[in-house]
TORVEX-903790 format. One line per 3 residues: number of its first residue (from 1); for each residue x negated, y, z of C-alpha. Coordinates in steps of 0.5 Angstrom, whole numbers, plus 500, padded with zeros to 3 digits. Example, Ala and Ser with C-alpha at 12.3 -4.5 7.8 and 13.67 -1.06 7.14 Angstrom:
<rozas>
1 = 475:491:516; 473:498:514
</rozas>
This chain:
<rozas>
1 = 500:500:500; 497:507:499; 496:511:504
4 = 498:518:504; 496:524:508; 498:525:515
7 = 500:531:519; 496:530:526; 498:534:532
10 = 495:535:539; 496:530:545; 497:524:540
13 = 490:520:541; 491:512:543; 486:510:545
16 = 489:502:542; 490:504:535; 481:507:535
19 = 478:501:537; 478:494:536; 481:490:541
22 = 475:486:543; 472:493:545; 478:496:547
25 = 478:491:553; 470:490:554; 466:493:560
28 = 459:497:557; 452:493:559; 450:497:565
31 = 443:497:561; 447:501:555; 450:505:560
34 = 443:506:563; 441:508:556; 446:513:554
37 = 445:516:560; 437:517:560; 434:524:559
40 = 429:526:554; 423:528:559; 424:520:562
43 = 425:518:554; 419:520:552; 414:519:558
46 = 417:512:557; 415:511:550; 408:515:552
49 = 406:511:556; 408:504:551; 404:508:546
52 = 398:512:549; 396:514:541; 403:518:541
55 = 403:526:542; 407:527:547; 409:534:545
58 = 410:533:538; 415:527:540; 418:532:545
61 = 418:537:539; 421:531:535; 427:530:540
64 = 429:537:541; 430:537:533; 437:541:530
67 = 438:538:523; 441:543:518; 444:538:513
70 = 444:530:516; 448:533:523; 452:525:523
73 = 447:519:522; 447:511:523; 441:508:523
76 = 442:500:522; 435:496:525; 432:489:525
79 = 428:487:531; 422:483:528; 415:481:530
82 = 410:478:526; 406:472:529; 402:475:533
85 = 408:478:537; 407:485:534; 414:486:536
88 = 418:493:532; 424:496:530; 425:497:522
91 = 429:500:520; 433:497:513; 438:504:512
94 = 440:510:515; 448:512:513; 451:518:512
97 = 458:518:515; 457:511:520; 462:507:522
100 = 461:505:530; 466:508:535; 471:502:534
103 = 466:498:536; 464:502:543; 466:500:550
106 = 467:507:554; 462:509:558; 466:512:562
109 = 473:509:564; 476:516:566; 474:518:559
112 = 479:515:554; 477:519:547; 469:515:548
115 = 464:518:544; 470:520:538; 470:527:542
118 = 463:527:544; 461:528:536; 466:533:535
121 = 465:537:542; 456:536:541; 457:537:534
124 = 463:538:529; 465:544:534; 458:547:534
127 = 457:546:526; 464:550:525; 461:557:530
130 = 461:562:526; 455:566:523; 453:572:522
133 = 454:574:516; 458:568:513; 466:571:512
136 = 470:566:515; 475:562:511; 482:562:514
139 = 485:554:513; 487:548:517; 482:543:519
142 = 483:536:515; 479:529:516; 478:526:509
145 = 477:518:508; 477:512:504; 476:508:508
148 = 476:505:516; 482:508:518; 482:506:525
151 = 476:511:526; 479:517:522; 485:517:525
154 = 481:518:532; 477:523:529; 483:527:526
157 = 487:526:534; 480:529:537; 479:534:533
160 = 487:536:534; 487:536:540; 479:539:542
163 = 481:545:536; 488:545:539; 491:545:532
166 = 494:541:528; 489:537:522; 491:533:516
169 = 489:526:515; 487:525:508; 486:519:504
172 = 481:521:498; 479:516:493; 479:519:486
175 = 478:526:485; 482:524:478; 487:521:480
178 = 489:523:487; 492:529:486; 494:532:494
181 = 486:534:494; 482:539:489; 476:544:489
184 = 478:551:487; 473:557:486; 468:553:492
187 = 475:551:497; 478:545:499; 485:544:498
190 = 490:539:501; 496:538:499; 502:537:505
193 = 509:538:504; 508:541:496; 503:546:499
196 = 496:547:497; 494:548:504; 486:551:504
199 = 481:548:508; 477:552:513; 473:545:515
202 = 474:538:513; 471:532:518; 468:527:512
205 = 468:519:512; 468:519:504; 463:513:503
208 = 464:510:496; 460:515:492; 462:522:495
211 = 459:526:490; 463:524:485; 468:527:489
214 = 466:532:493; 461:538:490; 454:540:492
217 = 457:547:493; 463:548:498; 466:554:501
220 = 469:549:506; 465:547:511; 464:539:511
223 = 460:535:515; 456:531:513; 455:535:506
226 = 454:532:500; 446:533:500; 445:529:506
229 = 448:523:502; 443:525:495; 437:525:500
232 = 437:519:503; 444:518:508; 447:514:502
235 = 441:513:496; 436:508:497; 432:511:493
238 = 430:518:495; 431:515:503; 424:510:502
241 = 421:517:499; 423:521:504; 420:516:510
244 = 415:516:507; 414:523:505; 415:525:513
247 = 411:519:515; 404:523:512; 407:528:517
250 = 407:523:523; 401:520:522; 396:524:526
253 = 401:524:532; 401:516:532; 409:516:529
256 = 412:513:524; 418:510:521; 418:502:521
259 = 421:500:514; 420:494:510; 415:495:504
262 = 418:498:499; 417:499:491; 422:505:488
265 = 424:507:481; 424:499:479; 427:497:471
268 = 432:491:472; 426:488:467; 421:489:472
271 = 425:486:479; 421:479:477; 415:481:477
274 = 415:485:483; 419:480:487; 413:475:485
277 = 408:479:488; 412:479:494; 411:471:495
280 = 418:471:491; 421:473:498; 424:480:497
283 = 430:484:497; 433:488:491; 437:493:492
286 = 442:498:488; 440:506:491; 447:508:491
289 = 451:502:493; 453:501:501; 458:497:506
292 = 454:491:505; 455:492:497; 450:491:491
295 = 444:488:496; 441:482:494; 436:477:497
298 = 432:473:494; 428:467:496; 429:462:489
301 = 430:463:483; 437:461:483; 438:467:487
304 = 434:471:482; 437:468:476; 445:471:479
307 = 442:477:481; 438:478:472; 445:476:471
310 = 448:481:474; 452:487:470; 449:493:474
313 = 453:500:472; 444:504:475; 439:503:471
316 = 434:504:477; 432:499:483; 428:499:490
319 = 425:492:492; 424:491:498; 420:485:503
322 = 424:481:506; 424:479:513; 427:472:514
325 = 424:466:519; 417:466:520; 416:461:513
328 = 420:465:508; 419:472:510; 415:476:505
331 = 407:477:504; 406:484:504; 400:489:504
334 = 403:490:512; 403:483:514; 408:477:515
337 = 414:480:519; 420:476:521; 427:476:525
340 = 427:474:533; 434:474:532; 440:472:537
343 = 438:468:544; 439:460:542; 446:458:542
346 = 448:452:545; 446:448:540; 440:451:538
349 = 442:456:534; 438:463:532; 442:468:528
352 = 439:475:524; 443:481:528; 441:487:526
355 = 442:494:532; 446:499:528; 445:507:532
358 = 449:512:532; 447:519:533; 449:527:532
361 = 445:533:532; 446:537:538; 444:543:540
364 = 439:540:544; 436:535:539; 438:529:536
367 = 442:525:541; 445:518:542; 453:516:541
370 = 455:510:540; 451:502:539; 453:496:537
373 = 450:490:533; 452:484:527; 450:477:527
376 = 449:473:520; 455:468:517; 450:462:518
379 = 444:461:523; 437:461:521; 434:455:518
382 = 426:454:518; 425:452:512; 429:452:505
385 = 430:449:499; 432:450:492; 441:452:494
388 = 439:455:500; 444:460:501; 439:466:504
391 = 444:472:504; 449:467:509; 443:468:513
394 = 440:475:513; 447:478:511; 450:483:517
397 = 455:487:514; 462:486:517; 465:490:512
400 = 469:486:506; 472:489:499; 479:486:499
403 = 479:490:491; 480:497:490; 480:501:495
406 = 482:496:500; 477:494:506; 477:489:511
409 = 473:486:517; 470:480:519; 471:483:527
412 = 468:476:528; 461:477:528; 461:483:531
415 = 457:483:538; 459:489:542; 454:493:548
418 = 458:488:553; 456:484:558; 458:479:554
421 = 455:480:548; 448:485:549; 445:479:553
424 = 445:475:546; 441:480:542; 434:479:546
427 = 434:486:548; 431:491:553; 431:498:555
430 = 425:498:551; 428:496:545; 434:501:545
433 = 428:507:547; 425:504:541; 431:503:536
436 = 433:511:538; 427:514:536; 426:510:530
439 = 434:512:528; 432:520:530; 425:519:526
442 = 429:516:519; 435:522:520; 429:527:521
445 = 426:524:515; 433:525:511; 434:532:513
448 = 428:535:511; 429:532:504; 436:535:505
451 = 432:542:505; 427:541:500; 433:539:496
454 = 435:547:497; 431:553:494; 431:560:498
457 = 438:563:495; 441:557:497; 442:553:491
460 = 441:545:488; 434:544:486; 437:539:479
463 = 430:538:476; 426:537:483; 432:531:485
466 = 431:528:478; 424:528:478; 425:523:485
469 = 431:520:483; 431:519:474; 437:516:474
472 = 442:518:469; 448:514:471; 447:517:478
475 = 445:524:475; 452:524:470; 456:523:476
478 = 455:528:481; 460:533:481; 457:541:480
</rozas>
């Protein structure tokens, strides 16, 4: 059934209807509640004294950090350790827009709107104060999605009842054919009622290739802004770049971002001989795909073979090293690293479980919201054979294309921060400062691509992105 847009007033929030009902009933973990609570000074002296080589004011100055254009991120993180016990966090991908707060538990039972308000006090509210200079835009509030309903709806009670005003829910899947929502001279406009009702500001939860639908210039103040998806939050391509651009940065402070070996601006004709370089382990990833979408493990050759075979609309592809179990694990230039994965199940079992972070920028730096972790389909296996199933194994992505814009879940290989679930990811404190400042590193990464991508009147630099990111499928698509 098509969805339409909602009119959401004041005092509606339910808190059974922005969580799923494992979350709704579960208890944090006392270590999660810990974290979450923890300031920056006891963060970094802890992280200092684990790694001596860290500039304790640069990692100070990084924590206190204010993003101009990446203001909402969630980095999805892989616990892995090499054979030598050299343990990290690595991070897979940091999104734009991140689902989590239907996975939360409350931190704080007396606050029934969790960390859904926290991101829209810390944040959305802060990002809407006027400045000097900029005219203000009289409109309404709106909330765009196309998909997770569930989350958006809570945003759109919580923005009514922080701003005390009533805010549209709109479900926005193409601009061609939903005619309720349209640009005109820079301004958003909804409709509600057969009235085009301009929008002052709009809370945006649009995943599946925003900048088709949403331009790069907006009089409306949108959060996130379409270059924090172009730069990194929902392109591959440009964030392995970015990373390693802001790691030349960190290196003389003793920081970096930990992500897989990465091969960018790849041909389709080309994948094989990189993955044969990569021991013939690797990832293969379409840059601009997302929600476990157009990402392709490859550890045989029939695996290889489906991926050739496939009709990809992009012309250019990332290759990645591919964490797996310690025998099929990529060789690349830093070494072998493999999944610790999931505390054994009773019969022995170790599944891949990946940490997602959420995280907003504040007015005192990048803080933590909201965490929860996915587990694979199938356990791992120590060694594979020619009809082995690896993305049964590596796979975590809960979200499930139904068809066209229509989004399941399996709710069923979700693992909450609860004191259920957190004891069976093998994880402490540690990790969690670890997974935080690996998440506040890739979201600053992107940020600053995000700037670079802006000249000093403020407008997009076309040639600069085309030189990071050739792609003439992608280049046709953006909106101007």
């Amino acid at each position: 059934m098509q969805e339409v847009t909602k009119l959401v007033k004041p005092g509606t929030f339910n808190n059974e209807n922005h969580w799923y009902p494992k979350a709704l009933n579960a208890t944090i973990h006392p270590m999660v509640n810990f974290f979450l609570n923890l300031d920056k000074q006891k963060i970094v002296s802890r992280y200092c004294h684990l790694h001596p080589k860290v500039n304790k004011d640069k990692l100070e100055e990084i924590l206190s950090y204010t993003c101009k254009y990446f203001l909402w991120s969630g980095a999805d993180l892989f616990n892995a350790t090499s054979a030598e016990g050299n343990r990290q966090m690595v991070v897979i991908e940091n999104n734009s827009c991140p689902s989590g707060q239907k996975s939360m538990p409350l931190v704080d039972d007396h606050k029934e709107d969790g960390s859904y308000r926290l991101l829209i006090e810390r944040t959305f509210k802060q990002y809407l104060k006027p400045k000097q200079g900029v005219p203000r835009i009289n409109g309404q509030l709106a909330v765009l999605y196309d998909k997770n309903h569930m989350e958006t709806s809570g945003y759109a009670a919580v923005i009514a009842d922080v701003f005390d005003e009533d805010v549209l829910l709109v479900p926005f899947y193409d601009l061609e054919t939903n005619d309720h929502v349209k640009f005109s001279d820079g301004l958003l406009y909804c409709k509600w009622e057969g009235e085009w009702i301009p929008i002052r500001a709009a809370f945006r939860y649009v995943t599946q290739k925003p900048w088709k639908r949403i331009p790069l210039q907006s009089k409306t103040k949108i959060l996130n802004p379409i270059v924090a998806c172009l730069a990194g939050g929902r392109n591959k391509m440009v964030a392995a770049k970015a990373y390693d651009i802001y790691n030349a940065e960190l290196n003389p402070h003793g920081l970096k971002i930990n992500m897989p070996e990465t091969i960018w601006d790849i041909s389709k004709a080309e994948v094989p001989l990189w993955v044969q370089k990569l021991g013939g382990h690797a990832v293969v990833k379409v840059p601009y795909s997302n929600a476990g979408q157009g990402v392709y493990t490859i550890t045989n050759q029939k695996e290889l073979d489906d991926f050739m075979d496939q009709e990809i609309d992009y012309e250019r592809f990332i290759v990645q090293s591919l964490i797996g179990n310690y025998q099929w694990s990529s060789t690349s230039s830093k070494g072998k690293f493999y999944h610790v994965g999931t505390i054994p199940s009773k019969n022995g079992s170790t599944y891949v479980a990946d940490i997602r972070m959420m995280v907003s920028s504040t007015e005192k730096g990048i803080r933590p919201l909201c965490i929860y972790s996915r587990r694979a389909t199938n356990p791992l296996v120590e060694q594979l054979d020619e009809n082995s199933n690896s993305w049964a194994m590596l796979g975590t992505n809960l979200s499930v294309k139904l068809g066209e814009n229509q989004w399941g879940s399996d709710t069923n290989r979700l693992m909450l921060m609860d004191r259920r679930d957190f004891n069976k990811l093998g994880i402490g404190l540690d990790d969690l400062i670890e997974s935080y400042i690996q998440t506040v590193l890739s979201t600053i990464a992107i940020d600053k691509m995000s700037r670079n991508l802006y000249n000093s009147k403020g407008k997009f630099r076309h040639k600069l992105f085309k030189s990071l990111n050739n792609d003439e499928t992608l280049l046709n698509e953006i909106l101007r």
